[in-house]
Structure formats: C-alpha cells, structure tokens
N, C-alpha and C positions, 0 to 999 in steps of 0.2 A: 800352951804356946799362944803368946798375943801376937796379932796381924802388925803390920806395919802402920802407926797413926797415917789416918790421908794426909794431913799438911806435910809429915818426911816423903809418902809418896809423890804425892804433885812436886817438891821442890828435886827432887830424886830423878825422876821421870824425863826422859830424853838428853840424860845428860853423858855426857861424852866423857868416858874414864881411860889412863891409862894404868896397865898393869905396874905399878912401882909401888912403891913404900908400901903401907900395910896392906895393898892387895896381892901383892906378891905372895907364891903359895910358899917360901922360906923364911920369908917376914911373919905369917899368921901359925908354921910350922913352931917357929921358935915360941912363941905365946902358951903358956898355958890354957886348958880350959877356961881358966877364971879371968884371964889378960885380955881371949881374943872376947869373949863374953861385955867386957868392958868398952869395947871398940863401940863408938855411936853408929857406926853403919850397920851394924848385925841388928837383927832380932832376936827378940829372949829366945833362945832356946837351939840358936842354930851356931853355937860357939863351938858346937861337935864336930859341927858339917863344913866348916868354912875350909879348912885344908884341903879335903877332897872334892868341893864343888870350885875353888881356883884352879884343881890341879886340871879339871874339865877344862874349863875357860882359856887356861894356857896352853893346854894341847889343841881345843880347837882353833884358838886363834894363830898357833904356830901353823897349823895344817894352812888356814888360810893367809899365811908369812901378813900379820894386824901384830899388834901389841894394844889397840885402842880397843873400848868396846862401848855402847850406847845402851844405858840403864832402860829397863823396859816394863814397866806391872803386868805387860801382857805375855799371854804363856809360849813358849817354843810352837807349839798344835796355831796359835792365832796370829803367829809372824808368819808360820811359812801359808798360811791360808791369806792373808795380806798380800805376799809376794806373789801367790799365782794368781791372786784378784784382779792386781798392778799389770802381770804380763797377759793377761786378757784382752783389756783395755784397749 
C-alpha cells in the first residue's frame, strides 16, 4: 500500500466535503472493487475499505445531525488532543 503523494495531501487537507455523490456509502456500495479502486480520491489499496469507513462517517455525522465533513492528515488520537489543548486555553 502507497501513502497518499504530499502535493494530494496538502491540496486535500482542510478541506470541507459534503457527503453526496461518490462519497455517499450507496454510490461507492454500487462500485465494484475495481470501480471504487479507480476513484482519484482513494489510495491504492483501500478500494476494500471505502464502503465501510463511509458507513462510519455517516453514522457519526448522523449522531452529530452534519452531512459536512473537514478533510484531515491528522489521526482521530491528535484531533481530540487539539480540542482539549483549545479548551485549556
């Protein structure tokens, strides 16, 4: 499995998605292996995983009633350690 090039991360990075068209976990459901694989947003090798890491994304975003979401390189563990950083302050 290759990393994401940095120049798709930098351009990738902060950017504000909504859940429609091919993110939608029905739109990349319908896709074969070989379809969602072909998609420039994935990385080699996660054409497996994208059904089940939207279906994450859509539920947590339903819990917090978003549809939007803000593209991130940094991990789950270093958002929420940012956020108690910020209510420190």
């Amino acid at each position: 499995m290759q990393a994401t090039e940095e120049p798709q991360r930098q351009r990738l990075a902060g950017r504000s998605m909504l859940l429609t068209g091919q993110y939608r976990r029905e739109d990349a459901a319908a896709l074969d292996v070989a379809g969602r694989g072909a998609l420039p947003c994935l990385e080699p090798g996660r054409a497996d995983l994208i059904v089940a890491g939207v279906a994450i994304v859509e539920a947590t975003l339903d819990l917090w009633g978003s549809a939007r979401l803000v593209v991130s390189d940094w991990s789950l563990r270093e958002g929420l350690l940012a956020d108690v950083a910020a209510r420190e302050v």
